[in-house]
N, C-alpha and C positions, 0 to 999 in steps of 0.2 A: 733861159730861165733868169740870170742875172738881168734882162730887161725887165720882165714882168716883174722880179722882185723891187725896183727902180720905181716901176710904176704901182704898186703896191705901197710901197714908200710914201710917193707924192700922195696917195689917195689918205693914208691915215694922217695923213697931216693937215685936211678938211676936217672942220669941227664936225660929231655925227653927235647923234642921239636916236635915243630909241623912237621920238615921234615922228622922226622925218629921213629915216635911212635909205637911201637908194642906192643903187650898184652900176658903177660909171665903167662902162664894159672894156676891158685890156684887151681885147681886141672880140670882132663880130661872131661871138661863137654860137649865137642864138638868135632867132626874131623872136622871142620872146618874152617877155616884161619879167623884171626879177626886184617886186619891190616887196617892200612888207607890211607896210598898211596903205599904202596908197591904190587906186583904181587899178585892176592888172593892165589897163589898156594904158598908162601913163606911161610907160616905157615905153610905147611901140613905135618905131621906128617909122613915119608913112614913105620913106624915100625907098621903103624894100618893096613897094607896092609899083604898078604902073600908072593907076588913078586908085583914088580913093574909094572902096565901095559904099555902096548906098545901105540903106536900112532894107529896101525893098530886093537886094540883091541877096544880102545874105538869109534876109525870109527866103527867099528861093533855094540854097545851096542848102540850106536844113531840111526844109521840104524834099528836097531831092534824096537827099540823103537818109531819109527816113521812108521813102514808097520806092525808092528801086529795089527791086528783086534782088535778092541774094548771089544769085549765080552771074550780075553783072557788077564783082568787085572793082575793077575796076574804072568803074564811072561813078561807084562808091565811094572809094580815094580821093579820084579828081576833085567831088565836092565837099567835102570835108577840109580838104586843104583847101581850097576857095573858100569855105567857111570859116576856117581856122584864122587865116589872115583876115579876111572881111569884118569877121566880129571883134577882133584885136585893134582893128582902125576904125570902129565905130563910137563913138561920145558916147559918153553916158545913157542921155536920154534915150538914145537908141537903143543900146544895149537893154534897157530897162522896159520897151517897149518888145526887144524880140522874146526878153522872159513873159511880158506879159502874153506872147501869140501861143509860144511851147507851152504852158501852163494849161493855157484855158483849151485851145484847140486841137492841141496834141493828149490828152487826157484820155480817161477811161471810157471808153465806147459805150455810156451806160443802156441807151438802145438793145443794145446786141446782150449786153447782160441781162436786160428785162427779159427778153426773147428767149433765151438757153435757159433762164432761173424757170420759165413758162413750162416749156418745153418739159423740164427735166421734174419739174412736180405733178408734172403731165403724163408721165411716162405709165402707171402703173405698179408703185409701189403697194404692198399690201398693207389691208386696212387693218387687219386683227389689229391689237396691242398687245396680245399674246407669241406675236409673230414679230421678230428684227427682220430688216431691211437684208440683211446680210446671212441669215438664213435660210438654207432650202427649203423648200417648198415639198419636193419628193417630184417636182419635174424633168429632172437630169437635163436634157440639151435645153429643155426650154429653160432653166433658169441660169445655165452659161450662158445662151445669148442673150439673156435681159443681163446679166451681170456685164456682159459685155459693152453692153449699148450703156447703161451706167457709166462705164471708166469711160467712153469712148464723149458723152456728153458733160462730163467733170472736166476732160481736158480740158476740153470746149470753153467752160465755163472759165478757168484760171487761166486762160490762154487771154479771154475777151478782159477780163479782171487785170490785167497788164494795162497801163496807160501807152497810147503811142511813142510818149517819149521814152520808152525803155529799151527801141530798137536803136534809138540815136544816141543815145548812153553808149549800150554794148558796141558799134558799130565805131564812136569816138573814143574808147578807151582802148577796141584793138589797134585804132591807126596812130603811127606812127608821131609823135609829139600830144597825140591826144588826151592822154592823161593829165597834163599840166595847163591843157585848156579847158577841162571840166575841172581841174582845182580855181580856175583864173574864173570859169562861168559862175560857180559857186559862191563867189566871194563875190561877186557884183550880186545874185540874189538875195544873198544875207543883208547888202547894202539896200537893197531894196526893200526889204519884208520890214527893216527898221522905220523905212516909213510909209509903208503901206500891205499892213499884215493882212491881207488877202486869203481866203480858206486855199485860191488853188498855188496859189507861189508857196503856203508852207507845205502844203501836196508834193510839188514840187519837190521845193527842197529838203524834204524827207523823203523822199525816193532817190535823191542821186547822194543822199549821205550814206543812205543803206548800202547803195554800191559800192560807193569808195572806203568803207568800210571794208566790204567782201575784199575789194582788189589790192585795199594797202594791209589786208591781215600780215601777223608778223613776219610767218611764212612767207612770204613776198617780197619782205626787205633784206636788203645787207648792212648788218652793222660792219661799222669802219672805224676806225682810230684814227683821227685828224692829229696829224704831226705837222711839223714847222716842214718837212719833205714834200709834203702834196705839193701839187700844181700851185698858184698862184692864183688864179682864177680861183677855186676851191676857197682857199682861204681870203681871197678878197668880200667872198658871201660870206663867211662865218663874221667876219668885222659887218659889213652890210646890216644881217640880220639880228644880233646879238643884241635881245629888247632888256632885258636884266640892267645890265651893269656895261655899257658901253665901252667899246675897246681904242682907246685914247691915242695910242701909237703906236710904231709898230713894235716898240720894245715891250710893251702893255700883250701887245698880240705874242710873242715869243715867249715870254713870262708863262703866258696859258696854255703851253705848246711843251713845256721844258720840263725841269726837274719838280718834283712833286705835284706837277697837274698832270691832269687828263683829257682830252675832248671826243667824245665821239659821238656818231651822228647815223642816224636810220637813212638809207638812201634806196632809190629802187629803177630799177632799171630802166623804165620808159621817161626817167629823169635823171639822165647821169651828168654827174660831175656837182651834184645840187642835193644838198642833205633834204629829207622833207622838216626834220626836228632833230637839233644837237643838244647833248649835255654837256657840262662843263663840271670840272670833279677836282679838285683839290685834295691832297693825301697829305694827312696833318699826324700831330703828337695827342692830339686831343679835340675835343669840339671847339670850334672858335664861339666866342663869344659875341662878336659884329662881322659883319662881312668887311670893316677894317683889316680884320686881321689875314684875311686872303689875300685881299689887293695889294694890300701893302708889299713893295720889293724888301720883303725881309732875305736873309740869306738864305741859301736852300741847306737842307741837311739833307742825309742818307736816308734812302725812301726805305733803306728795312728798319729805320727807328719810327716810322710813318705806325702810326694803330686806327685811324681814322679816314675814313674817306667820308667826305663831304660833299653833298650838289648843293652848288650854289649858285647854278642857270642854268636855265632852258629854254630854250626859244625855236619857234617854227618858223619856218620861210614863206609857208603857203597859206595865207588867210583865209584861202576857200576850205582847209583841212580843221577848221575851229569845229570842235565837236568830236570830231575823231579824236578818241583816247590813244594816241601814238604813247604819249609820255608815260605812261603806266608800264606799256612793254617795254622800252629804251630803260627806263630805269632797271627794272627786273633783269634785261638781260648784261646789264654796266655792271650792277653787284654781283653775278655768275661770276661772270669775266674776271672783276678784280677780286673776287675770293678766289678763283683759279690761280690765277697770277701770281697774286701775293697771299698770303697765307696769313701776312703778318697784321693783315686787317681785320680787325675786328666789332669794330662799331662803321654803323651809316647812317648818316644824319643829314640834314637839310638844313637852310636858314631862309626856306623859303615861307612866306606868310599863309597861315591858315584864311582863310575868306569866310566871312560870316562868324569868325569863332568871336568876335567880340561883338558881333551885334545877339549870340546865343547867349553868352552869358550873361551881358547887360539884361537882356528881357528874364532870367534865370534870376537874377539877385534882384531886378524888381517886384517880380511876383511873390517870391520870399518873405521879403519887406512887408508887402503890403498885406500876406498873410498875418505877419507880426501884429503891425500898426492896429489892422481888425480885431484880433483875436488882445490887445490889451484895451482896446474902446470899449470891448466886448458889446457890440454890436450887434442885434436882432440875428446879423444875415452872415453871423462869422461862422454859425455851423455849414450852411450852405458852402461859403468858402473852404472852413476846412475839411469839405469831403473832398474837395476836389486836389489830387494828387500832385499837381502841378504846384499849388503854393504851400502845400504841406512841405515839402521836401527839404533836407536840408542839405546846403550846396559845399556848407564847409564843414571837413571834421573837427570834431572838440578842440584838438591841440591846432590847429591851424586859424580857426577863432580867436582861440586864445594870443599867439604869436602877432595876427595880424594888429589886434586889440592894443596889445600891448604895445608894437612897434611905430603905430600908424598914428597916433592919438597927438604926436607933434604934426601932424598935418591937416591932421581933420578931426573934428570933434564929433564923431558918429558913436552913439553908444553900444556900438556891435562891430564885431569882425565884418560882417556881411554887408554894414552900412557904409565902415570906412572904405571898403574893398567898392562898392555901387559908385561913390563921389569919388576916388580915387580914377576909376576907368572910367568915370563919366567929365572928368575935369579938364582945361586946357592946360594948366598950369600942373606943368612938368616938374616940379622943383621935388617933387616927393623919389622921380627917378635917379637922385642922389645922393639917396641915404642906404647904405648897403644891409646895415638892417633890417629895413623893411624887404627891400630888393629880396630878400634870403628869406625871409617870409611869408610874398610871393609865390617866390618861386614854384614850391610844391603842390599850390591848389593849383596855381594855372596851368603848370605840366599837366599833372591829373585828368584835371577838367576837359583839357585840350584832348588829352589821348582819346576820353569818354565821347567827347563830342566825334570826332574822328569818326570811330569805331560803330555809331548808332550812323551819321551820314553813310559810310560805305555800305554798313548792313538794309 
């Protein structure tokens, strides 16, 4: 242990960042690529191979692995591990070509679906409209055996309505390391659709997110509490992956480990020792006001004077898991946990950035506006505008108008709360974020606003 912490050591003393993190392995515990936005094939070792394989080798070892028969598991294996590694030491351009074969060729048998759809409209359903499909007839056996030939041609149907690649999914996520090689396939076809959105690659990769969904349900994972005690390896990927607020040294990393933080992280079995998504949680007196005030090595105080838990990162290890909502349950189940725990908590907060909340509002206060502007022209077409809801509305209450009005009017000459607040968030020049009056003025529409916005996206 005292090596790995040595060498854990010299590792944080590499300058990281969040655009270029990699994980320099303390010793061979994986062939597997452990990076976090780079190609998953960039880690891959080719000296664990005997030659290199080709493009046309692992077409074959997928192929194989999708038409043998069930009952010959193990010639199953064999190729899937010959795929495994094959596809791990293939470039790019290859990788990009074997999505393009699975996509198009492995796809839904639509032939076969013509033929059963044929078939099955074909059968003798009744014509009345007075008569459902699903009611007898008064023929007793005879209408068990047509109901029967029904169910027995619907399988049929949602059987044929499966793309071939969903035998190679199932078949890659039972075998052993396979799940972290459809998290690694995944993230090279996201890379791919970015520049060449193809109907069958997003096919594609909305069928194998639907699965990884199914198999990373919460149910599935183990939440863990990342302590300065785990392994060293463990916490060599929490520094590694850490896209938020980079972990500078290793007293930076024991800081996040110690008294009043937290860390814990969703993990699942056919990836051990490798979090898929950690939090990071801070136990404060109050809300911080900047993430200054976390980082900072302030002293620590008694975690039962703590009223406050705060996330203040989260980060994922697996770029092919983008889309999978992990963080929603990690969260939900961090707050169980530390309201069990500690009792003494009582607010949860973030200071993590809303997306989109300020391009909602800027288009919010400019329609506003231009409702205004209209309706004092008074313009032919200002009733036209103001039936419509959207510029009607008004974004700030009375008093909040008035306060901004009032506070704002040294920075900007708008003759409205709504105008100075438009040029205020529309502006480069920061200089108005230093006057605590208006700050305090602020304050209460854009919480408001925020919460509102919030609450209509999640609805």
């Amino acid at each position: 242990m005292s090596r790995n912490r040595k060498a854990l050591a010299v590792l944080l003393k590499t300058p990281m960042s969040a655009a270029a993190n990699r994980i320099p392995q303390l010793a061979p515990t994986s062939r597997f690529p452990a990076t976090n936005d780079a190609s998953p094939a960039d880690n891959f070792d080719e000296s664990s191979c005997s030659r290199r394989a080709t493009l046309a080798d692992v077409k074959e070892w997928m192929h194989a692995s999708i038409t043998i028969p069930t009952d010959k598991i193990e010639s199953v294996d064999a190729n899937l591990e010959e795929f495994s590694t094959g596809y791990l030491s293939l470039p790019q351009e290859g990788r990009r070509e074997l999505l393009l074969v699975l996509a198009r060729e492995y796809d839904v048998n639509r032939s076969r679906v013509r033929e059963l759809m044929e078939q099955y409209l074909n059968s003798g359903f009744p014509r009345d409209p007075e008569v459902t499909d699903n009611e007898p007839s008064g023929g007793g056996v005879r209408d068990e055996v047509f109901l029967a030939s029904c169910y027995r041609m619907e399988r049929n149907i949602r059987i044929a309505l499966k793309p071939m690649y969903d035998v190679f999914f199932e078949r890659l996520n039972a075998f052993t390391g396979g799940l972290k090689i459809l998290a690694a396939l995944r993230a090279d076809l996201l890379l791919v659709i970015e520049k060449e959105n193809m109907p069958s690659l997003r096919a594609l990769d909305s069928y194998l997110k639907e699965k990884l969904i199914t198999w990373l349900s919460p149910a599935a994972l183990h939440l863990h509490q990342i302590t300065w005690d785990d392994p060293a390896s463990l916490l060599e990927k929490i520094v590694a992956y850490e896209a938020v607020h980079p972990i500078r040294s290793l007293q930076d990393l024991r800081r996040r480990l110690n008294t009043n933080r937290r860390c814990f992280g969703y993990f699942h079995p056919a990836i051990p020792g490798e979090p898929l998504i950690f939090i990071e949680v801070a136990l404060l007196k109050e809300v911080a006001k900047a993430i200054q005030e976390v980082l900072w090595d302030d002293p620590p105080f008694p975690e039962d004077d703590a009223t406050c838990a705060l996330f203040y990162s989260i980060s994922s290890s697996q770029p092919g898991l983008s889309g999978i909502n992990l963080g929603k349950f990690l969260i939900k189940r961090v707050i169980e946990l530390v309201r069990r725990d500690m009792p003494n908590i009582l607010v949860f907060a973030t200071l993590s950035p809303i997306p989109g909340y300020m391009q909602w509002l800027l288009s919010k206060l400019a329609s506003q506006l231009k409702f205004a502007e209209v309706k004092a022209e008074n313009k032919t077409n200002s009733s036209e505008i103001g039936s419509s809801s959207t510029f009607k509305e008004d974004i700030l209450l009375p008093e909040e108008e008035r306060l901004i009005c009032d506070s704002g009017k040294v920075f900007d000459d708008g003759k409205s709360g709504t105008k100075i607040l438009f040029n205020i968030l529309s502006s480069t020049d920061s200089e108005w974020s230093k006057s605590d009056c208006l700050l305090s003025a602020l304050k209460r529409p854009l919480m408001r606003l925020c919460v509102r916005e919030r609450k209509k996206s999640i609805t």
